[in-house]
C-alpha positions as CSV (number, residue, x, y, z in Angstrom):
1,X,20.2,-15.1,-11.0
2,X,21.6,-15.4,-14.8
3,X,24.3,-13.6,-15.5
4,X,22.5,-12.2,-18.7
5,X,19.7,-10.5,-16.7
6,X,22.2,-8.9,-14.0
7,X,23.6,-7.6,-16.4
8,X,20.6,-6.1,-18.0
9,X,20.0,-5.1,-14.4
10,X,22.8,-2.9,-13.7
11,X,23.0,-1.4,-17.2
12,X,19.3,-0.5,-16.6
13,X,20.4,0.8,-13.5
14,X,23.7,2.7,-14.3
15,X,21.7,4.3,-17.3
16,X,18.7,5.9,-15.1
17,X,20.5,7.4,-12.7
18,X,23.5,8.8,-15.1
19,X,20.7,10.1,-17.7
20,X,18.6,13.4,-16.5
21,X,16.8,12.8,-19.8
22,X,15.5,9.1,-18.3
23,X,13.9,10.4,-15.8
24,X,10.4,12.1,-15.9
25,X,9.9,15.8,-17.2
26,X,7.5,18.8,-15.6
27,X,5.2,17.8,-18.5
28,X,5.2,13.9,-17.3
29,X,5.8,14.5,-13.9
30,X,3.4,17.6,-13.4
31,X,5.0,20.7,-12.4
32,X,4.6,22.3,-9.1
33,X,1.5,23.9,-8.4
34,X,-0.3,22.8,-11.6
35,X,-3.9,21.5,-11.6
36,X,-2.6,18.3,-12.9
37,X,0.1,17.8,-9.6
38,X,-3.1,18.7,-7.0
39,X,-5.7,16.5,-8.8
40,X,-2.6,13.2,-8.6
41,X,-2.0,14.7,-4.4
42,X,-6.0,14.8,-4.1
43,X,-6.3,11.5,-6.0
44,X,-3.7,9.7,-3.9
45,X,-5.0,10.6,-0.7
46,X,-8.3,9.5,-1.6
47,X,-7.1,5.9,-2.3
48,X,-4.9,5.9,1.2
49,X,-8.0,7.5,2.9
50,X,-9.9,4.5,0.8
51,X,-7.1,1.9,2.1
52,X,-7.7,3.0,5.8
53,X,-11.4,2.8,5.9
54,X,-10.7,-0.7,4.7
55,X,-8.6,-1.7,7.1
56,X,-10.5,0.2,10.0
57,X,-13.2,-2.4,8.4
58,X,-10.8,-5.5,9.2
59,X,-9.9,-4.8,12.3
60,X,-13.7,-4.0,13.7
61,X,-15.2,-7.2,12.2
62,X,-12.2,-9.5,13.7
63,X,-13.1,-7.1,16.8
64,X,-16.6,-8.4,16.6
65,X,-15.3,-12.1,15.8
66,X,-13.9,-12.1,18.9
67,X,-16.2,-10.9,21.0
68,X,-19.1,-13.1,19.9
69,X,-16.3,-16.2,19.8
70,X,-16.0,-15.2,23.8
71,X,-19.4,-15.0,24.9
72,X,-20.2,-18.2,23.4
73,X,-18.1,-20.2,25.7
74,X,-19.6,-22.0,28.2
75,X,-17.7,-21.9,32.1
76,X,-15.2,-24.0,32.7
77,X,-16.5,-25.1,36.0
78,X,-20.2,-26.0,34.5
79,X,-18.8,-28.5,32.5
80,X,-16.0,-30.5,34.1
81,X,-13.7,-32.5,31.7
């Protein structure tokens, strides 16, 4: 890594966590119990329940891959090598 962008790094670094002012505000951030805090928690959990149904999807069709790849082999002793 150059030494220039470490640098840059750890300034970066040392300046958000020793600044209150860097970091996000009620108005940015949403204050608790707001509309705008429970839309972003409703909006989140729609995009991981989203990401799940996706992946649920995934998992049954390699489910189904391998169930049709298995019934399609022929016995072993019908066919001798």
């Amino acid at each position: 890594m150059k030494p220039a962008l470490r640098l840059l790094g750890w300034t970066a670094g040392i300046a958000w966590i020793t600044t209150p002012s860097a970091q996000a505000c009620a108005v940015c951030f949403g204050a608790p119990g707001s509309n705008v805090n429970d839309a972003m928690a409703m909006a989140i959990g729609f995009m991981l329940l989203i990401l799940a149904a996706i992946f649920g999807f995934l998992v049954a069709f390699f489910f189904y891959l391998r169930r049709r790849a298995s019934a399609s082999l022929p016995d072993s002793t019908d066919h001798p090598l």
